[in-house]
VEXSEVO-212584 format. One line per 10 residues: for each residue x, y, z of C-alpha. Coordinates in pm, 1 decimal, decimal comma. Layout:
X Y Z; ... $
//
This chain:
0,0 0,0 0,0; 142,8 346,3 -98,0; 184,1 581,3 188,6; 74,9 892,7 -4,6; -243,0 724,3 -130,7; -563,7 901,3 24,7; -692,7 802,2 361,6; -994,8 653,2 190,2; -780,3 425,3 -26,5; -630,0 321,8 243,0 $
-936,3 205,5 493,0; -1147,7 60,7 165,1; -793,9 -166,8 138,8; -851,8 -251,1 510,1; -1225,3 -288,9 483,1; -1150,0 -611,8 177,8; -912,8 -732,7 424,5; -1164,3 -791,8 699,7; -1475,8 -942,4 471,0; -1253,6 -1176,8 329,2 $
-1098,2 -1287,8 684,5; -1464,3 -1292,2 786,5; -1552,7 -1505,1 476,3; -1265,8 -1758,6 561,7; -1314,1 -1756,3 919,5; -1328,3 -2126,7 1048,7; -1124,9 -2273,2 736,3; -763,8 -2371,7 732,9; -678,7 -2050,6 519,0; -446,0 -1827,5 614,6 $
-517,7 -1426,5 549,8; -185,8 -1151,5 593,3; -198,7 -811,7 511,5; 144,3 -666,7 402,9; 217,7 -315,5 399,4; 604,8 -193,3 246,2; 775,9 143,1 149,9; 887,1 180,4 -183,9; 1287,9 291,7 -142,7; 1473,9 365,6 -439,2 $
1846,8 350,0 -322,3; 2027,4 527,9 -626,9; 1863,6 807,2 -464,4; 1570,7 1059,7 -436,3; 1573,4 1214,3 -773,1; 1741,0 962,8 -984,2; 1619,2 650,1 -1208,3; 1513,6 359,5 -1046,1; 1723,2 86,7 -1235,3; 1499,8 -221,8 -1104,7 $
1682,1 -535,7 -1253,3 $
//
């Protein structure tokens, strides 16, 4: 999930996560939620050369 998307984005993300571990709930399945910053470590303005 990107951190500058809108608050909005962000709890509708949150609200799929929850119907869908309520869907599942009392099966074997196993539900995660992963959240990550993007880092680009050539540096703040330049290319991201993603190989």
């Amino acid at each position: 999930m990107d951190n500058k998307k809108s608050k909005a984005e962000k709890i509708e993300l949150l609200r799929e996560y929850f119907l869908l571990k309520n869907k599942l709930d009392g099966t074997n399945e196993t539900i995660k939620i992963l959240f990550a910053t993007a880092y680009n470590k050539f540096g703040e303005e330049n290319e991201w050369k993603q190989s």
